[in-house]
N, C-alpha and C positions, 0 to 999 in steps of 0.2 A: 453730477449736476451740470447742465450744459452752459455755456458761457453764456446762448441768449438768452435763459430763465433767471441767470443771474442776475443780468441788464436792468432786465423787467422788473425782481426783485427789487432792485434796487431804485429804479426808477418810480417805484411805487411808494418807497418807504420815503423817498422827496418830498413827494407829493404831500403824502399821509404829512409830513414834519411839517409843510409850510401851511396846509390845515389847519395845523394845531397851533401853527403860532402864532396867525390869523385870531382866531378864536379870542387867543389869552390874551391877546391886546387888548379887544373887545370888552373881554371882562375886565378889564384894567381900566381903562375909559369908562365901563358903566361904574363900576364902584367908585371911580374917583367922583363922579355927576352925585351921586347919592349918598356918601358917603355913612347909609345905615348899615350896623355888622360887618364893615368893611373888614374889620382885624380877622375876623372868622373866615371870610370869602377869600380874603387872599389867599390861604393858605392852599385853597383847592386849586387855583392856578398857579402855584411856587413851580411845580415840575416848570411847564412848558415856558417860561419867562429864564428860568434857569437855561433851559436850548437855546435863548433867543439873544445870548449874548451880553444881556442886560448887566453886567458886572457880577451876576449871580445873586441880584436883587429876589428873585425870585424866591433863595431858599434861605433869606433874612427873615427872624422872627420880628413880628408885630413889633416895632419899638426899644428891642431890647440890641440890635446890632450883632445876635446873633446867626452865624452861618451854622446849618444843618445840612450833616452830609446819612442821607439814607443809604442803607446798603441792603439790597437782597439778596439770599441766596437758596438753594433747595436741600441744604444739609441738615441732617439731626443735629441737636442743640449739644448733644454729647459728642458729637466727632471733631476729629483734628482742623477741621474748618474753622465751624462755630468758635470752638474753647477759643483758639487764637485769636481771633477777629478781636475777641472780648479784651484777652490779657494783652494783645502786646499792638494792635490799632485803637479801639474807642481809648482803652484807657490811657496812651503815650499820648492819641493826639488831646485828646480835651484837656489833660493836664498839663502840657508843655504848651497850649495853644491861652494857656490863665484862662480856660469856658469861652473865649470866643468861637471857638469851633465846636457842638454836638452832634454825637456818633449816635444814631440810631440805628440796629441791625435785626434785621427781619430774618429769620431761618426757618426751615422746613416751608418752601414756595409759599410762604404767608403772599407774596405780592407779584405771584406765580411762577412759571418754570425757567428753564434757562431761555427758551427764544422769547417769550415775555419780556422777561426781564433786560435780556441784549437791547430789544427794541425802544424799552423802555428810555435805558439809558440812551441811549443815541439821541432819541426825541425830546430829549432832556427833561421825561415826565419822572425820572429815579434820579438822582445823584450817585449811585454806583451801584455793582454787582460783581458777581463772581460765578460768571456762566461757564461750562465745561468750554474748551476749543472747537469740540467738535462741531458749536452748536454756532461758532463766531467763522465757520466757512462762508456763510450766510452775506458775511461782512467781504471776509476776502479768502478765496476759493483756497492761498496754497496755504491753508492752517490743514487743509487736509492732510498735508504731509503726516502732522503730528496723528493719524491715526492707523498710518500703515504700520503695519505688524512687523515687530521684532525691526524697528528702526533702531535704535539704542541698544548697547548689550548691557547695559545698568542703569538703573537710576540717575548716578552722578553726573553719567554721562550727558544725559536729557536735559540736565539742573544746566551743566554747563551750556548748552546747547541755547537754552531758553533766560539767562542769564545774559549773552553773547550777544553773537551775530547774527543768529538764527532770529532773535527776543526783538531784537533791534529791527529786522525787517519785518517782522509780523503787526511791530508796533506803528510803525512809518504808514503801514497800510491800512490801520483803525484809523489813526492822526486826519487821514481825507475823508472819513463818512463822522466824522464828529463827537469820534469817542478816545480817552486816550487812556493808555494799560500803565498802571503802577507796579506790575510783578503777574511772574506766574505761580501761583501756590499749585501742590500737587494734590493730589485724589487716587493718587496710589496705582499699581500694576494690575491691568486686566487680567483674569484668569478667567477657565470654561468649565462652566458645571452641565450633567446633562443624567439621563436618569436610564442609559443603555449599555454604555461602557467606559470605564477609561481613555483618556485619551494619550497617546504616546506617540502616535505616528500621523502624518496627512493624511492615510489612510483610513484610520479611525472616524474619519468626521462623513466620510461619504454616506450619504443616506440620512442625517439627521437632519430633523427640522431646530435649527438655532436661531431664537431668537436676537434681534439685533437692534441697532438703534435706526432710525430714520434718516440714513445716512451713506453713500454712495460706496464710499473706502469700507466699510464695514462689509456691505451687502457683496460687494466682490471679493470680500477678503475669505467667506466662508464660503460665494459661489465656487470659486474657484481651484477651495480642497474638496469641494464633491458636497458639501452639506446643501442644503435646502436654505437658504438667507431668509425671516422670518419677520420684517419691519413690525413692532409693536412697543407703543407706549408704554414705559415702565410702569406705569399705576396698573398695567393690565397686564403684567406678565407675572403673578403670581398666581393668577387664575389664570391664565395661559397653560401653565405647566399644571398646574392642579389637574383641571381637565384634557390635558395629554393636548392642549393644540399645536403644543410645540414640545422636543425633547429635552432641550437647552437654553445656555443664555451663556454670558460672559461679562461680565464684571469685578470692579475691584473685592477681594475679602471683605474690608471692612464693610461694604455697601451690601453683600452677600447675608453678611450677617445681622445687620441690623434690618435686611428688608424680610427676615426669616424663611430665607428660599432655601435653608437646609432643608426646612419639613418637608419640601415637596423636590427633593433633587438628591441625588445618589449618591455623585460619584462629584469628587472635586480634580482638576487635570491643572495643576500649578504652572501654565503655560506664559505668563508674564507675556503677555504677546504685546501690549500697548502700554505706554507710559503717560498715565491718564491726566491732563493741567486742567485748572482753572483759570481763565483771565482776572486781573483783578481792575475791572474796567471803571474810567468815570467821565461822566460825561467835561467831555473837550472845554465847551466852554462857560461850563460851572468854574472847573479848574483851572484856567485861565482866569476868572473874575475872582480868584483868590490873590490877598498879597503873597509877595514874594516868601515872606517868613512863613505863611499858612501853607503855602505850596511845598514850602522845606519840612514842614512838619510832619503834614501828609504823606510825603515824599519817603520821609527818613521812617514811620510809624510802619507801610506798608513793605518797605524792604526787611526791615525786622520780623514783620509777620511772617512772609516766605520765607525768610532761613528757619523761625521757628517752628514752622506749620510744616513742613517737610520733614525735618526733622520726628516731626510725633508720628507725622502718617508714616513713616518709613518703621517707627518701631510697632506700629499698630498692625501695619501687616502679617508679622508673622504672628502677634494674639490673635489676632482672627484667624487667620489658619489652624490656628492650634484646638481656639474652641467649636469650628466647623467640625471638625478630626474629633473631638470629646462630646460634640453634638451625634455624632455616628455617621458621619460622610467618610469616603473611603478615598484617600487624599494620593494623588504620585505628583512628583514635580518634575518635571521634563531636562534633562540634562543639558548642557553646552551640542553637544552633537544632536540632540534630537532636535533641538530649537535650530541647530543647521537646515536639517532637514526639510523643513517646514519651509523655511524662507527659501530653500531652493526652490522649492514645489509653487512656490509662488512669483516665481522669475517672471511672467506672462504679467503681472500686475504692476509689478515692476515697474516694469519698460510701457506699458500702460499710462501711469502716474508719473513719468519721469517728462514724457510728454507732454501731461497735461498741466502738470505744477511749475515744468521746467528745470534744468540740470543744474542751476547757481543754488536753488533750495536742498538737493540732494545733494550736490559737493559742500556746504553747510555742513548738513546731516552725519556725512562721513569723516567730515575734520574733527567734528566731537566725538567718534567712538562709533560709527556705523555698525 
């Protein structure tokens, strides 16, 4: 994505913010003149008064003093996402918060997908989300880093990574477009399914059509070993492979298997190639019109979440693996040297992205376990 589409990007979603907070004023001044069903109408302007700085008057209920923090996200109600959000955020903060603070949490894109939902927040029309990283380049370009292939040689490694120094610059750079991150929870290790061959060498990928996300580092990462890069909406790549448009895709197990793309997909190639986060975003200055002690709640509720939520997704992995394999996919996991291989083959992208992201991001990268 080029720096001036960024600009633009960016430049537009200003505009679109000061729109909307225009607007909510508007409706704030008429309901105040009229004062009929007022308690009801506020409620439809809460987001954009939340953006607007207002102490977070916005996402106070009618009379009762209480603060509502909405959360969206696009996970199954049953995955390590969801369960957590439930056990160890809504339910720490509202009770340690004595009910002045209530957690409502939206799952499976109820209040749509992750650039929705990013936008949302920023425009302070959501109170928080948990958009993929990929999808928060959008926000600030070197989160691209986190999608180059085989950056990390472990998990832990990543956690530390986005815990750190790495967490802390990613975060300073939401902090200026008016969003600020509580944590990275994970979404587990990409792998590649595809319906031709196994995959065990760069070699292997030449000639397939692979599905990918809408996303720069992705589509160079498969141009690059010889496949075919494939941009296509997840809602549409079940039918994608069904109808042979594409051979492949690559995603986490657990997402592999809950989106039932065994029935239409072969072969499983346990390549761990990307270490997949969530941001766990809220809008800046919702969270700021919180008191101090609400902001410690919040604070201390969402760190918990991520130690705990990694934790399940890390054991969830290999269940999925196992009942992909007891589904009838034909499973290899790709060794320490083969996973070399690969990342040599991709030295050209490299030094590509090192340029574009900058060298202080990759010597980050490599102080955690490159």
């Amino acid at each position: 994505m080029g720096k001036s589409k960024l600009k633009e990007d960016y430049i537009m979603r200003r505009v679109k913010k000061a729109a909307a907070l225009t607007l909510a004023a508007a409706m704030v001044f008429s309901l105040a003149g009229c004062g009929r069903n007022a308690g009801n109408q506020t409620g439809k302007a809460q987001g954009a008064a939340a953006g607007s700085g207002e102490n977070a008057a916005g996402s106070l209920e009618a009379g009762s003093g209480q603060v509502t923090i909405k959360i969206g996200h696009v996970e199954a109600e049953d995955r390590s996402t969801h369960q957590a959000l439930v056990k160890y955020f809504k339910q720490a903060v509202e009770e340690k918060s004595g009910g002045t603070i209530k957690v409502e949490i939206y799952p499976n894109s109820a209040l749509g997908g992750d650039s929705e939902l990013t936008e949302s927040v920023a425009m302070g029309t959501l109170q928080a989300a948990l958009p993929s990283t990929s999808v928060l380049v959008s926000y600030s370009p070197e989160f691209g880093i986190m999608d180059m292939p085989w950056l990390f040689d472990k998990a832990e490694s990543a956690f530390a990574a986005m815990d750190g120094d790495m967490g802390n610059y990613f975060n300073e750079k939401l902090e200026t477009v008016g969003i600020h991150c509580l944590g990275y929870s994970y979404n587990g290790l990409r792998s590649m399914t595809n319906n031709v061959r196994p995959i065990t060498k760069p070699e292997d990928l030449k000639g397939l059509k692979m599905r990918v996300m809408e996303n720069q580092v992705f589509i160079d990462f498969f141009n690059t070993l010889g496949a075919s890069a494939t941009p296509m909406s997840f809602n549409e790549l079940f039918t994608g492979l069904q109808q042979n448009t594409v051979d492949g895709q690559e995603n986490p197990p657990s997402l592999i298997y809950a989106s039932r793309l065994q029935e239409v997909q072969k072969y499983l190639s346990v390549t761990e190639h990307v270490n997949n986060f969530l941001g766990f975003i809220i809008n800046k200055n919702f969270y700021d019109g919180l008191s101090q002690e609400q902001q410690q709640i919040v604070t201390e509720a969402a760190a918990e979440f991520v130690k705990q939520q990694r934790q399940m997704e890390l054991q969830d992995t290999q269940v999925y693996i196992d009942k992909l394999k007891e589904s009838g996919m034909q499973v290899n996991t790709l060794t320490p040297e083969e996973k070399t291989a690969f990342k040599e083959a991709l030295a050209p992208m490299y030094e590509k992205y090192k340029a574009e992201f900058g060298e202080e991001i990759f010597s980050m990268a490599e102080e955690y376990g490159q």
